[in-house]
C-alpha positions as CSV (number, residue, x, y, z in Angstrom):
1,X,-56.5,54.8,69.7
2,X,-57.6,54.6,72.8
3,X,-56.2,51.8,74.7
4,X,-58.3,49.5,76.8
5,X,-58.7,48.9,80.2
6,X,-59.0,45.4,81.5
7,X,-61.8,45.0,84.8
8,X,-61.9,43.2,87.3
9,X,-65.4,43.2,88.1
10,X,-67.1,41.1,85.1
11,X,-69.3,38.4,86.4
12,X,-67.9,35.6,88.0
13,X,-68.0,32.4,85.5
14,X,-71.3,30.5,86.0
15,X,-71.6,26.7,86.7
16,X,-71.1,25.1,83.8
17,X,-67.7,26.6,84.0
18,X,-66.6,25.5,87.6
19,X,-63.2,24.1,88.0
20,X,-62.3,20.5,88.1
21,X,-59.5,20.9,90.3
22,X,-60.5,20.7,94.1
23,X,-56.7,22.6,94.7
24,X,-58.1,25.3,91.9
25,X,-61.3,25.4,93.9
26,X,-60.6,25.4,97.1
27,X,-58.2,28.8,96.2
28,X,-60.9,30.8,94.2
29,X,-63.8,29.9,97.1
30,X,-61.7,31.1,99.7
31,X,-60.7,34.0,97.3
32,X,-64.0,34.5,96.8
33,X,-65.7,34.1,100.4
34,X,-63.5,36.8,101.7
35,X,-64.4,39.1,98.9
36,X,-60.8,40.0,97.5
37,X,-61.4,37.8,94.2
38,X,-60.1,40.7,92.1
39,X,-56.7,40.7,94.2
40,X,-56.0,37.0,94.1
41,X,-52.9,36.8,91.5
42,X,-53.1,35.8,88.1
43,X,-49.9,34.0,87.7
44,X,-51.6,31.6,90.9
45,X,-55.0,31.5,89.3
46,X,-53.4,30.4,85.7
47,X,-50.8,28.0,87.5
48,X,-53.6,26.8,89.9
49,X,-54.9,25.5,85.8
50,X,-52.0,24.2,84.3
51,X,-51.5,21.9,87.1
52,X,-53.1,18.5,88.4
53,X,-56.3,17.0,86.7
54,X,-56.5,20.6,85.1
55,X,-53.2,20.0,83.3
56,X,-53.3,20.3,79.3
57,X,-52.9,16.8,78.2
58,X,-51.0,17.9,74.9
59,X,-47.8,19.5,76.3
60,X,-47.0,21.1,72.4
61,X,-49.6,22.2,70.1
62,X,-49.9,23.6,66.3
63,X,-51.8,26.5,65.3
64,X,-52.0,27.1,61.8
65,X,-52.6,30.8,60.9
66,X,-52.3,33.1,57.8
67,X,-50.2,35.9,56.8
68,X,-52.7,38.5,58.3
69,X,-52.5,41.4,60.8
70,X,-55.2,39.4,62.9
71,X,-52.5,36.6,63.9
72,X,-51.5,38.9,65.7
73,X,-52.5,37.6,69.6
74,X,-51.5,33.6,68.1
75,X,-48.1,34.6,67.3
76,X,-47.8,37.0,70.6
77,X,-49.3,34.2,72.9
78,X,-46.5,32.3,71.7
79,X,-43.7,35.0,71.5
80,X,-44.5,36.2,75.0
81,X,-44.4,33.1,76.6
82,X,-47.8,33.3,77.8
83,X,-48.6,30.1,76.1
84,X,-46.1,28.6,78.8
85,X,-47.8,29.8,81.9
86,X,-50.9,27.8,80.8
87,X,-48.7,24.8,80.1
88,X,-48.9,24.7,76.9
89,X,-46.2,25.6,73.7
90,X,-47.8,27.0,70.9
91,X,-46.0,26.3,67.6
92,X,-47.4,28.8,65.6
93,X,-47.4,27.2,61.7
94,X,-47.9,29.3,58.3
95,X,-50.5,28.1,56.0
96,X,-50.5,29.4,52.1
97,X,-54.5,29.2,52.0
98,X,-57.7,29.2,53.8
99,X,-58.8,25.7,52.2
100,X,-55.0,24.4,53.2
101,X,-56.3,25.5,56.8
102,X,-59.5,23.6,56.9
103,X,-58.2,20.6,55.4
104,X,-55.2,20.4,58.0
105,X,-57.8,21.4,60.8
106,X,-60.5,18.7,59.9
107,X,-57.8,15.5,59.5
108,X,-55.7,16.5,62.4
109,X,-52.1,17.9,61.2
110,X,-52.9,21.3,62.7
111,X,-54.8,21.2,66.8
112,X,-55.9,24.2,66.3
113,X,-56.1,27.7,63.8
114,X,-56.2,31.3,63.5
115,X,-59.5,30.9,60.9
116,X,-62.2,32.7,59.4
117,X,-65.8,32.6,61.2
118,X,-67.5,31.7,58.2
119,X,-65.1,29.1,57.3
120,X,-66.1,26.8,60.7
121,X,-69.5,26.7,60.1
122,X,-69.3,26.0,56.3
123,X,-67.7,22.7,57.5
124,X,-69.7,21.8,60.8
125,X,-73.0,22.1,58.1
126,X,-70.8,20.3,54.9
127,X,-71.0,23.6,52.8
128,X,-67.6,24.1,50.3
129,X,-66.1,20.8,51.6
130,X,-66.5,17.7,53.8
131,X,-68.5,17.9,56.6
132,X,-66.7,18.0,60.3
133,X,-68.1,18.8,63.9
134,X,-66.1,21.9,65.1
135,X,-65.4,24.0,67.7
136,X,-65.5,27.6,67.9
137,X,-63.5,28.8,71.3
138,X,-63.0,32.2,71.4
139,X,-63.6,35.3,68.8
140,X,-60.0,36.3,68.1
141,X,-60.4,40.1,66.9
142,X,-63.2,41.9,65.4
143,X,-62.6,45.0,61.9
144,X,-60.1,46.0,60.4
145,X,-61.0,44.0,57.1
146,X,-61.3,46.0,53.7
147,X,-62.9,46.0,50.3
148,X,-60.4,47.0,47.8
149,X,-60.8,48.7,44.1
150,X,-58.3,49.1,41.7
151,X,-57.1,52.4,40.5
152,X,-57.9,51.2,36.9
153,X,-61.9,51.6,38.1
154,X,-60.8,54.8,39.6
155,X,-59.7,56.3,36.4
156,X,-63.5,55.3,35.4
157,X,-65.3,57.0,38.3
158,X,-65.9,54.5,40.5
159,X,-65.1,55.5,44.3
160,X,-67.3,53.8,46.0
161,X,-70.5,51.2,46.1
162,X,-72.9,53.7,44.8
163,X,-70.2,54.9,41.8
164,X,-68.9,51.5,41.6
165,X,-72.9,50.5,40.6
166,X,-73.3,53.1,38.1
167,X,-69.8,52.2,36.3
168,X,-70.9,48.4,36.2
169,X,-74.6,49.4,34.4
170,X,-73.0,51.7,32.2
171,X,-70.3,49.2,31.0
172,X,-71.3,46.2,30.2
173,X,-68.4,43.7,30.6
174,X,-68.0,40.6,33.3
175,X,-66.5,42.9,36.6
176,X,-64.2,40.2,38.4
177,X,-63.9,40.2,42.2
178,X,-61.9,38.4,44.8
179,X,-62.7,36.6,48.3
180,X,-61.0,34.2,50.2
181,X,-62.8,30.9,51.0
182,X,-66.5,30.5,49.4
183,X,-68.1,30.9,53.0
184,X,-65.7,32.8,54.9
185,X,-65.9,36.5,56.4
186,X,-64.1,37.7,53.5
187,X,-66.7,36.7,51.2
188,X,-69.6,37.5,53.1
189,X,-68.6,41.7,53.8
190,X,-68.2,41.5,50.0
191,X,-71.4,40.0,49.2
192,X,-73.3,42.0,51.5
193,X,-71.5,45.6,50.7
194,X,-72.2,45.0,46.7
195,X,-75.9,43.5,47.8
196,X,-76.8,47.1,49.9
197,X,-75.9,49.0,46.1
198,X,-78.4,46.2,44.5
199,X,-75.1,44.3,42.9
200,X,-75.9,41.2,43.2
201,X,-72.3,39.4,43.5
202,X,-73.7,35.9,41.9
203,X,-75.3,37.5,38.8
204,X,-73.8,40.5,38.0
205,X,-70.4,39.7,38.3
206,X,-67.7,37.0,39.1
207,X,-66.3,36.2,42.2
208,X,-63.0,34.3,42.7
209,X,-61.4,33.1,45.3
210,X,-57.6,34.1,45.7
211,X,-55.6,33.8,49.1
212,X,-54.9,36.8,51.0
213,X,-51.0,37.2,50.6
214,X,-51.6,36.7,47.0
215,X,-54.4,39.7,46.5
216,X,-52.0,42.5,45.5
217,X,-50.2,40.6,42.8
218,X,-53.4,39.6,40.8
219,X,-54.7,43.1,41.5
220,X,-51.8,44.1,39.6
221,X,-51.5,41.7,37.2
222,X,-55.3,42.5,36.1
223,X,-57.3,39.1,37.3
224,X,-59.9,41.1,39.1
225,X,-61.6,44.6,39.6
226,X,-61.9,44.3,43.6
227,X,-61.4,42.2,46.2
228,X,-62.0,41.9,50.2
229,X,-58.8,40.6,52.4
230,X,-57.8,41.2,56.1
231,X,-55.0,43.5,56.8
232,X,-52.2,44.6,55.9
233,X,-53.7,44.0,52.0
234,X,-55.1,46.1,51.7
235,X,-53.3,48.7,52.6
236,X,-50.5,47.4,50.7
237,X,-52.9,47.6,47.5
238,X,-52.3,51.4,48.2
239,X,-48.4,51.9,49.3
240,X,-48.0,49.9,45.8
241,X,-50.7,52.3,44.3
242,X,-52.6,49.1,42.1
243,X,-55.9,49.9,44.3
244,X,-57.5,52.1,47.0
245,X,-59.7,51.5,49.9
246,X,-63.2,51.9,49.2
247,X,-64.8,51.2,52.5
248,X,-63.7,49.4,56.0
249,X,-65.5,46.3,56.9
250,X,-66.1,47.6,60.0
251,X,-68.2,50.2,57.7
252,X,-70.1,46.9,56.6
253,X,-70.6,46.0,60.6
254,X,-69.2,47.9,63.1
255,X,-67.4,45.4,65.4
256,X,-67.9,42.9,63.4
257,X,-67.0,38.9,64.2
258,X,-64.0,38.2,62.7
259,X,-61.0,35.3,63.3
260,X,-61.3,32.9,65.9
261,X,-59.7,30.4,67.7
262,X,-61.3,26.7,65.9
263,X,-60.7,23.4,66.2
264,X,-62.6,20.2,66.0
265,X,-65.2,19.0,68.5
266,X,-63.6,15.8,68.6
267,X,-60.4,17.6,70.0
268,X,-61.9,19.6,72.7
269,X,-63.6,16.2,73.7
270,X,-60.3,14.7,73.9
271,X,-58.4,17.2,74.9
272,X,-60.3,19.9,77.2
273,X,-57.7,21.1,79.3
274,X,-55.5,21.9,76.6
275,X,-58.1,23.8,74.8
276,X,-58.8,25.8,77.7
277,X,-55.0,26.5,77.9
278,X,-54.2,27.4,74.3
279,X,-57.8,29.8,74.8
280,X,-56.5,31.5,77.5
281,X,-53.1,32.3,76.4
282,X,-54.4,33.9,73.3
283,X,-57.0,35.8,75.1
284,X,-54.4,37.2,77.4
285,X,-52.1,38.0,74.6
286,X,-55.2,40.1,73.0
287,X,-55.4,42.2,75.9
288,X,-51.9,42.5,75.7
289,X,-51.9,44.0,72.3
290,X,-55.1,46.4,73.2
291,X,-53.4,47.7,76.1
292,X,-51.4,50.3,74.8
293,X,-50.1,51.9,71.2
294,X,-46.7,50.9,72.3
295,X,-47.6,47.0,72.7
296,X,-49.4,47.5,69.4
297,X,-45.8,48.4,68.0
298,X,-44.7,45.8,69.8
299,X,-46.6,43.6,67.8
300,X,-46.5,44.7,64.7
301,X,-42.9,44.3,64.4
302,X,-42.9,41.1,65.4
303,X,-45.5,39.8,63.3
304,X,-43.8,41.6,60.3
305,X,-41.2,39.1,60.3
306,X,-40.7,36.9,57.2
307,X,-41.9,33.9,59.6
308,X,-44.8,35.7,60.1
309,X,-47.0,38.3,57.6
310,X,-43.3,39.2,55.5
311,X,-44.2,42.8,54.8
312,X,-43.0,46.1,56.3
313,X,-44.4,47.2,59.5
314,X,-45.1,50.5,58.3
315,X,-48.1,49.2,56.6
316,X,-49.0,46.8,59.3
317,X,-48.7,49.6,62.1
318,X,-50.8,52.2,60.3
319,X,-54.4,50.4,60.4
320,X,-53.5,48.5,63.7
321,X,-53.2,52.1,65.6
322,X,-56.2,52.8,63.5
323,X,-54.7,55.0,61.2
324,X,-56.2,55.0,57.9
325,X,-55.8,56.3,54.6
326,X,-57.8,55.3,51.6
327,X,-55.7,56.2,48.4
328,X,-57.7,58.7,47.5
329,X,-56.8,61.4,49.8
330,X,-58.9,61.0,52.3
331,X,-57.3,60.5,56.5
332,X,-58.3,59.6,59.2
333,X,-58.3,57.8,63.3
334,X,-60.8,55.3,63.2
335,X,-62.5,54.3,66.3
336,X,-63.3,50.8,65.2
337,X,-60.1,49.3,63.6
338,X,-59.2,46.0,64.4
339,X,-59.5,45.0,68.0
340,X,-58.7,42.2,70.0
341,X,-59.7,42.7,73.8
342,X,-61.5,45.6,74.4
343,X,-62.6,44.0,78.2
344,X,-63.4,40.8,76.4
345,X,-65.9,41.8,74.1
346,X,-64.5,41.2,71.3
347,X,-63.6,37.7,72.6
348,X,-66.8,36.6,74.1
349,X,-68.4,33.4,71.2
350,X,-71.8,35.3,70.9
351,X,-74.6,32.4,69.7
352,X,-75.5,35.3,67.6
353,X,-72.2,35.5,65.8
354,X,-71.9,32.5,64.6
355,X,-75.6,32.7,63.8
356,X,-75.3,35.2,61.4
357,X,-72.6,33.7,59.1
358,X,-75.6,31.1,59.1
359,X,-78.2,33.3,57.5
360,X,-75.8,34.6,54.7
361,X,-74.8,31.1,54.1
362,X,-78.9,30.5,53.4
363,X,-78.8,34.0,51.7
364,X,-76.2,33.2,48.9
365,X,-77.3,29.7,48.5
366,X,-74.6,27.7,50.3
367,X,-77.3,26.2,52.7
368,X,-80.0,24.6,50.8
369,X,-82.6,25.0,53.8
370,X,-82.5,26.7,57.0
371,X,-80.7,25.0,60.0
372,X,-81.7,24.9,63.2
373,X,-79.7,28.1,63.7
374,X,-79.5,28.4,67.6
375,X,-78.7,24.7,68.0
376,X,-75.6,24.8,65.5
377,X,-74.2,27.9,67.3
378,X,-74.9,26.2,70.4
379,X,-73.2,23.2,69.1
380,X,-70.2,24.6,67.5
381,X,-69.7,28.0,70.0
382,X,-68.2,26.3,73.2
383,X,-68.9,29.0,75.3
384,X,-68.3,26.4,78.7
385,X,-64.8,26.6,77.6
386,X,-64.3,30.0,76.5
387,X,-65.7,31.0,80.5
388,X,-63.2,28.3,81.8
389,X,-60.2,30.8,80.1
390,X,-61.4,33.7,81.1
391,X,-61.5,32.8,84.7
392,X,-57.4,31.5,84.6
393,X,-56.8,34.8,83.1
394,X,-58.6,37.1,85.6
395,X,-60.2,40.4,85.2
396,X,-62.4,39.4,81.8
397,X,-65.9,41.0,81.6
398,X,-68.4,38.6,80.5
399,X,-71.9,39.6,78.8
400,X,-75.2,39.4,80.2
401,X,-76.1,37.6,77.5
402,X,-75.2,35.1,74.4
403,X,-76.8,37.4,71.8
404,X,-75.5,41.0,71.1
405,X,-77.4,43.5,68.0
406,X,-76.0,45.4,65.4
407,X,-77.1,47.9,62.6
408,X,-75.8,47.2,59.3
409,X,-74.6,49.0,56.6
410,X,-78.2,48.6,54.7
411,X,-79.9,49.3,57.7
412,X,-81.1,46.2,58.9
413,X,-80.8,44.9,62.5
414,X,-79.6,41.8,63.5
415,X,-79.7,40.4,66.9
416,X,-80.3,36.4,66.3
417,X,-84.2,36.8,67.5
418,X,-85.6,35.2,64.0
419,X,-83.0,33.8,61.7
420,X,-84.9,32.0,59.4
421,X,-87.1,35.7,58.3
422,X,-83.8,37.5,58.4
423,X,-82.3,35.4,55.7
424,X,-85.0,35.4,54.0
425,X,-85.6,39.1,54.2
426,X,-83.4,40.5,51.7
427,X,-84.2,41.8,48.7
428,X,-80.7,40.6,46.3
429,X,-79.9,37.2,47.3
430,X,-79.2,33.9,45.5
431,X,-82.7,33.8,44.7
């Protein structure tokens, strides 16, 4: 994989994103004024943050996260020490499930969490539990996410969607797959793959919901045909030779949104300082783990750990260099696997993101009506403070724009111009 290359030429962060500090202002305008912004260091520009009125007001904080390869920059931000020079400890805290996660996150035993995309906004709008302003700060990675099969449909012909539809009209039994929170990321590739073969995943078959440590063993065990679960699952599906890779979600969306750094509203009104603290020591430690295969190493075997993901680091290391093998024989270096800098691309909370998990929401029938889709994500994505971390780092690009377009695997493009007629569009949905 080719590592990436942090600039220090992105745009310089905009207004709304100005320093409160007159110390931390007075030493970027002079930085700035005689043109050697790029030179000024980051240890002073981060301690120039983490001190005065631009101190975090929460000196420790809690960060719930999941077994999953794409903890990865949580746990390092807190490993490293980078969470210190932002003055700030991260106490990194397993959670068993995604709904443990959102409950913990909405009453306040966990500040923050590593989450799924689709998970904030089912809460901000009250869909799959109670209702909670949040905060999205920062994407955390995008791919490396997989839809899984088991070898026992494998034996049957089915390989991929287009088999795996012909097997499911020829044999006429309930097919049982398995997501990880009702509105999450997890459920939505899923949906969407088995939508673009005309399986509609409401109708003509039954979906589950199963947390992602616990995939493999009901794969196993029988209790579904299929499921979709962030790495190293899915790849341990195969070492254990119960299931096979049938398609990447980055083969769903290419660099698609994935984890990111949530919390509640009512925190980052409390408590903006730290938020911009805790976002910018997990920012930094993404473009740690981006910047070469041997920090990738690095972090796999740390996050292999029993405190951490608890598997072998083998079968973390593989898909996190980008090294993939489906089960089935087939090898190769992909150029999208999981990413978590990439100049801050992947970081950047596009309105169009969080816009999308929006439409599919309205899609499977999780939204009654259509929201105002640009005002949630301008609600919820708090880009002010996402700009505010990326100028204590240093040397993070920022887009042109709040809106970024993709091809999907169907076809369709999606760049956040008309929601409501994108949802609306497709031809297999909830109804």
């Amino acid at each position: 994989m080719k590592p990436s290359t942090p600039s220090l030429s992105g745009p310089a962060p905009d207004a709304a994103a100005a320093p409160r500090d007159p110390a931390r202002r007075r030493l970027l305008g002079a930085a700035a004024g005689a043109g050697i912004m790029s030179l000024v260091d980051p240890l002073v520009r981060a301690g120039a943050w983490a001190a005065g009125s631009d101190a975090p007001e929460k000196a420790e904080v809690r960060i719930g996260f999941i077994p999953l390869t794409d903890c990865a920059s949580v746990v390092m931000a807190s490993t490293l020490g980078l969470d210190k020079k932002y003055g700030v400890k991260i106490v990194p805290a397993k959670e068993a499930s995604w709904p443990g996660v959102r409950d913990k996150l909405v009453n306040g035993e966990l500040d923050f969490a590593h989450v799924l995309y689709g998970l904030v906004y089912g809460v901000q709008l009250g869909a799959g539990g109670p209702r909670k302003d949040m905060a999205v700060l920062m994407s955390i990675n995008q791919n490396g996410q997989a839809i899984s099969l088991s070898n026992k449909l494998l034996e049957k012909g089915a390989r991929d969607g287009a088999s795996l539809a012909r097997l499911m009209q020829a044999e006429k039994r309930e097919y049982t797959f398995a997501q990880t929170f009702p509105t999450g990321t997890h459920a939505m590739w899923l949906y969407y793959w088995l939508a673009s073969y005309g399986i509609n995943p409401l109708r003509d078959a039954k979906v589950i919901t199963v947390p992602p440590p616990q995939m493999v063993a009901n794969m196993r065990i029988g209790n579904m045909d299929g499921f979709c679960v962030g790495e190293p699952w899915n790849a341990r599906a195969i070492a254990d030779k119960i299931g096979f890779t049938a398609i990447t979600s980055q083969g769903v969306w290419t660099d698609h949104p994935e984890k990111v750094l949530g919390t509640t509203a009512e925190f980052v009104q409390r408590y903006p300082n730290t938020a911009r603290a805790v976002t910018a020591a997990v920012l930094e430690a993404g473009r740690f783990i981006d910047a070469s295969a041997s920090n990738r190493r690095k972090t796999a075997e740390t996050i292999a750990a029993k405190s951490y993901v608890n598997t072998d680091m083998d079968i973390i290391l593989d898909r996190m260099l980008g090294r993939y093998s489906d089960g089935l024989g087939k090898t190769w270096d992909d150029p999208h696997a999981m990413q978590f800098f990439r100049d801050g691309a992947v970081n950047y909370p596009y309105l169009s993101d969080g816009m999308w998990f929006l439409t599919q929401h309205k899609r499977w029938g999780l939204l009654k009506s259509h929201p105002d889709y640009l005002a949630v994500a301008r609600q919820v994505n708090r880009i002010d403070i996402y700009k505010e971390a990326a100028a204590a780092v240093g040397g993070v690009s920022l887009p042109k724009s709040d809106m970024r377009s993709s091809k999907l695997i169907d076809g369709t493009v999606w760049d956040g111009s008309n929601p409501a007629a994108y949802a609306d569009g497709f031809k297999v949905k909830a109804s």
